[in-house]
N, C-alpha and C positions, 0 to 999 in steps of 0.2 A: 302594309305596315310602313310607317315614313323612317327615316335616316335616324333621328331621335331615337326611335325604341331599337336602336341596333341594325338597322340593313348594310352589307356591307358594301362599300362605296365600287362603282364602276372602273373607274381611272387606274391604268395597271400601274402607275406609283404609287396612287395611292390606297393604291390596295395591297401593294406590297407594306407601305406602312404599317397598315391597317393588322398585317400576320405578324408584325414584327413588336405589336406594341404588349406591354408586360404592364400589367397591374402598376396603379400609382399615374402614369403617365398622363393620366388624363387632366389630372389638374397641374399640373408643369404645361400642358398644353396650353392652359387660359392666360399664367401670367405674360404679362407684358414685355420684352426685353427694357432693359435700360440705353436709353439714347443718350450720349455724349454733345456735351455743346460748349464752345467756347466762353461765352458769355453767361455768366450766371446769371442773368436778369431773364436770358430764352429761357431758361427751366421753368419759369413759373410764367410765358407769356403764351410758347411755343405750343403751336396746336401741332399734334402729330396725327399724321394719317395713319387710317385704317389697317394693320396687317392684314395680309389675306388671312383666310380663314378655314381653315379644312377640315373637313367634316371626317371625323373618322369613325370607327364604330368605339363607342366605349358600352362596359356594361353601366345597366340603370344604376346613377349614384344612388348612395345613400343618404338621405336625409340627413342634414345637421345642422345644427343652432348658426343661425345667422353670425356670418365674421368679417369684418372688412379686413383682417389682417391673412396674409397669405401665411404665414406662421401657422395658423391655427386653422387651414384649410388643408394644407400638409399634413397637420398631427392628427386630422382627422380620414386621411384617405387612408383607402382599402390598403393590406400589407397582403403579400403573397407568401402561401404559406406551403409546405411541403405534402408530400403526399404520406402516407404512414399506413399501418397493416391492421387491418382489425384486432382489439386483444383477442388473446386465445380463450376460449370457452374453458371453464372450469367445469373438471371432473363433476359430473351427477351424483348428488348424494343419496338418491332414491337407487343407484347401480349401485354403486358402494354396500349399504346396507343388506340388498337384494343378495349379492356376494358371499357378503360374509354369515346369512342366515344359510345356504347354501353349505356351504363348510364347516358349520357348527354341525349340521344334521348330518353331514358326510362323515365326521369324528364319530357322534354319539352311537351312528350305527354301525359301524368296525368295533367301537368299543362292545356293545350288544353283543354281535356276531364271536368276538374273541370270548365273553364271558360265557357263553353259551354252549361255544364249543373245548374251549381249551380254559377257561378261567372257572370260578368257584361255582358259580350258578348251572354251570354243566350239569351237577346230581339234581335240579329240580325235576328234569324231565328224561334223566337217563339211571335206569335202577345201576346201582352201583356193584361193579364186578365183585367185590366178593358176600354181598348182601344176595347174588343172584345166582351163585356157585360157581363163578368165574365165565357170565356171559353179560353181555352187554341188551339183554332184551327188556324192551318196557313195557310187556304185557304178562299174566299170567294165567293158568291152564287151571278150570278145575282138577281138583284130584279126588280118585276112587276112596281114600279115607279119612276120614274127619279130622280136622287138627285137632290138637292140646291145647287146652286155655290153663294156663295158669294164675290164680286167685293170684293178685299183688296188693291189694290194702280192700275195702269195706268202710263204708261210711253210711249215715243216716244225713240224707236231703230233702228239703222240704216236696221232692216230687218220690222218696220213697228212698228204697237201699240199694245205695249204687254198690257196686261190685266191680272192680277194674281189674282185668286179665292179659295176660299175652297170650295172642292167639299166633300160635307157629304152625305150619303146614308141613308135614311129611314127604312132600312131593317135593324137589330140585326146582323142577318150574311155578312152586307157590300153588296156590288154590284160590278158589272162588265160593265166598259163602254167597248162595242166591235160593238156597231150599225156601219155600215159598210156608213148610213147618218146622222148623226146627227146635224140637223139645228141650231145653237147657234146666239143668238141674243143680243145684250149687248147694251143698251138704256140707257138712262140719262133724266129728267124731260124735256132736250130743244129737243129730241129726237133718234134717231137711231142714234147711236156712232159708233158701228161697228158689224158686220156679217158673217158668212161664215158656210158652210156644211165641217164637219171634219169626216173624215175615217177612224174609230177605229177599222176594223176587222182586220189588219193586226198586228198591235199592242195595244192589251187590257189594261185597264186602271183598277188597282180595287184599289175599295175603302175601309175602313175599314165601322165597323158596326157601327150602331146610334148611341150608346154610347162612340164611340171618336171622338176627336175635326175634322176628313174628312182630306182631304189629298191637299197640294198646287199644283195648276195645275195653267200655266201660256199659254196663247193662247194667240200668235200672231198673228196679220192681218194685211196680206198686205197694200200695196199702192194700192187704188183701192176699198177695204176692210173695209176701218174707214174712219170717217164720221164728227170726233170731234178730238181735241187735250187735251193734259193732262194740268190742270190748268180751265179750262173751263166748258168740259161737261163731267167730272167724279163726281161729287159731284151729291150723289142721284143714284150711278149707279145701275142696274138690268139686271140678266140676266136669260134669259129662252130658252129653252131646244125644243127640238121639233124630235123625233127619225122617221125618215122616210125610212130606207134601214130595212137590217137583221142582228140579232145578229146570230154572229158568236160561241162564248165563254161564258157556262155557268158559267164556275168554274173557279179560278186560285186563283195564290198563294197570300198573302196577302203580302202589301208593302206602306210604310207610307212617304218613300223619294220625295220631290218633282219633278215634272213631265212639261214637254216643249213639244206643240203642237201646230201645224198652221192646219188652212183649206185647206182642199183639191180640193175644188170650190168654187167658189164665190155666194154667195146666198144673196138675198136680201127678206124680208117679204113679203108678198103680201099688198097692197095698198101705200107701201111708197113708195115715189119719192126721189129719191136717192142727185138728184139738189134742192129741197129743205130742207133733210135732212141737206148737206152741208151747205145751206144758213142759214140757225138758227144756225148752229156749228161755221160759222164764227162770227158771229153775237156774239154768247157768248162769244167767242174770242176774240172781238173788247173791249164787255161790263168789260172782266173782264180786259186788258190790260192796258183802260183807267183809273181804278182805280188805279190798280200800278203806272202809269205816276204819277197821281194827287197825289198819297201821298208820293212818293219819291219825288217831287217837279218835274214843268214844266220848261219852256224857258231855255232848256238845246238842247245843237248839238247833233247830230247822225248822222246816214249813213244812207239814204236812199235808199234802197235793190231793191225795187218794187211798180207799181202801176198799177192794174190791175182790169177788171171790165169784168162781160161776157159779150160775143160778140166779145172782143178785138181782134183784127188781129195783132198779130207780132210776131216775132221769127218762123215762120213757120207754127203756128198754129190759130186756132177762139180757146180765152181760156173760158173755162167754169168753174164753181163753185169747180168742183175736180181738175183741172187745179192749180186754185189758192191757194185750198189746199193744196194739193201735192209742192207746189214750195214753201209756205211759212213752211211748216212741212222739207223740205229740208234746209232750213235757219235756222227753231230752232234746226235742227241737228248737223249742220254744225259750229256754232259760241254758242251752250253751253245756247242755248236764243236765242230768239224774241221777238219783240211786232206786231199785227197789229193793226189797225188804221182805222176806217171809216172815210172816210175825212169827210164828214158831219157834223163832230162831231169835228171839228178843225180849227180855221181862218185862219191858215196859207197857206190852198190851196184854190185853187182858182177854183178849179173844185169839185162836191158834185159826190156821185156813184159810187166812188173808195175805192178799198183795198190797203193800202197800206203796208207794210212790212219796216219795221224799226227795226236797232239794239238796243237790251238791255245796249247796252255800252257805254256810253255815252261822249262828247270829249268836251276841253275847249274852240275851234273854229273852226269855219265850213271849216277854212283849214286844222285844225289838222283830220276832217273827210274826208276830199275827200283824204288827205293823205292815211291812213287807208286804204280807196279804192283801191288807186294805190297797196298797198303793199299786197294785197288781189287777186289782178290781174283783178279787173274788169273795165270795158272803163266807159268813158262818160254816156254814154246812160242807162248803169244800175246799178250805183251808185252816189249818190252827198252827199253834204252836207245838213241839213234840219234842221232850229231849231222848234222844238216843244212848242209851248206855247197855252196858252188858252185868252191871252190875244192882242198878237201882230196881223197883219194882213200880208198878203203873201211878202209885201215888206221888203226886207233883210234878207229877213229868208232863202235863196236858195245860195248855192254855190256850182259851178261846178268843175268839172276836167278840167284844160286845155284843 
């Protein structure tokens, strides 16, 4: 490498130079001194010799626009500049973040932990001391005798007639329904309402201990199943128990949520008749119906639904007492209400022995009812008009559908 690109010079002056030179110096090095002359005609005649010339090390200039003025050879050389500290790194915003998801889930699970154990959410998973006889245990024991269900309302759903009970247990430590038959029978003072065998091993029922108020359990029965409608034969209701199969399930966890169960067979008591069950059920039906007519007031129109009596032959079938059950439990589903009617009990027909089936709804004329009819879709033959009185006799009380 020659002198030019930097070697530094042998000569120990001038090499001491060479350690001693500080940025800038290098062009101060080219200009020329000023020489002094008495006669101002030498300034412009006087050839001046060569100054020596020493070679030092400078760094590679940098390039710059041609200047004949040392002014602007100056304003363009290198400045020396200080030495300084790198800035400081700013804080990571991906650590930050990372941080504070960190602390959020550290909160939410104390808060967790507090509601669980000492805050409101404790009773989801711990039976409450005095619902448990003053223990803290969350599971419960069969026990050797059947609980109490007590009837608490009766309704008609389109999958049949529920029945909602509290079922309490006798035993401190609760009970376990898991009888695999359990015969349940639900009677009323006019008789058998409804029945069925229900099959608890697959899914156990527990109840809490004697000292809490027992657990809502609602059982539905079929069509085929009930025996009575709601409004009639649920006043005075009772039900009893009768475990015929194998308990499955001594123990399980304790749970006080209401619970939904239908029969798994149809079962009927021994000694009832099932056609005369119904026949007393219609019967309280009629009895309680016609009170409602007489204190909302009579010689009012309706739609006459049906009129049917057993033995009858039509539509297919000989109808029988569940027959007309079923058909008139299908109309108070259907239109929100019914009434039935023993014609017996009415001057307006003209035949005794009949059930009839009337709507709750009642119309300003026996054409505004056959209307109704049409617009319900049923013909002739199983809808009219009908006024109800207790006074009138069968003439002019009937109007048909075209």
């Amino acid at each position: 490498m020659s002198d030019a690109e930097g070697t530094p010079p042998t000569n120990q002056t001038l090499q001491l130079d060479w350690m001693q030179w500080h940025p800038g110096d290098a062009h101060r090095a080219d200009v020329e001194p000023p020489v002094e002359v008495d006669d101002p005609q030498a300034a412009t005649t006087t050839s001046f010799a060569q100054p020596p010339v020493y070679r030092i090390f400078t760094p590679k200039p940098v390039e710059i626009a041609e200047s004949d003025s040392a002014t602007d050879v100056l304003r363009n050389a290198p400045t020396a500049t200080g030495w300084s500290p790198p800035p400081r790194q700013a804080p990571d915003r991906f650590s930050r973040i990372v941080w504070s998801v960190v602390a959020v889930i550290v909160l939410v699970l104390a808060a967790a932990t507090w509601a669980l154990t000492v805050g409101p959410a404790k009773d989801w998973w711990v039976v409450d001391e005095a619902a448990s006889g003053g223990s803290q245990s969350a599971t419960v024991t069969a026990c050797a005798t059947p609980p109490t269900m007590t009837p608490r309302s009766a309704s008609l759903t389109p999958d049949g007639l529920a029945v909602t009970v509290t079922a309490a247990s006798s035993c401190a430590d609760g009970d376990v329904l898991s009888n695999s038959a359990m015969q349940v029978a639900v009677s009323s003072s006019a008789g058998l309402v409804a029945s069925g065998s229900f099959d608890f091993s697959s899914t156990p029922i527990a109840l809490p201990g004697s000292e809490s108020a027992g657990r809502e359990i609602t059982m539905t029965f079929p069509t085929g199943s009930y025996y009575g409608l709601p409004g009639s034969a649920t006043a005075g209701l009772t039900v009893s128990l009768n475990p015929v199969g194998s308990t499955t399930t001594q123990e399980l966890a304790s749970l006080a949520v209401p619970v939904s169960v239908s029969p798994a067979q149809i079962y009927v008591p021994p000694g009832v008749d099932t056609e005369q069950a119904i026949a007393q059920a219609l019967s309280a039906q009629a009895d309680a119906d016609r009170t409602e007519i007489l204190t909302s007031g009579s010689d009012r129109w309706v739609a006459q639904l049906s009129s049917k009596q057993p033995g009858l032959v039509a539509d297919g079938k000989v109808w029988t007492n569940q027959d007309i059950l079923d058909e008139f439990a299908s109309f108070y589903q259907r239109f929100s209400g019914a009434r039935l009617l023993w014609s017996d009990e009415w001057p307006v027909f003209t035949s005794s022995g009949w059930w009839v089936s009337i709507t709750s709804q009642t119309f300003p004329s026996g054409q505004a009812a056959v209307s109704w009819c049409a617009q319900q879709g049923f013909d002739r033959d199983h809808c009219l008009g009908k006024l109800i009185s207790t006074t009138s006799g069968p003439a002019g009380t009937t109007v048909y559908l075209p």
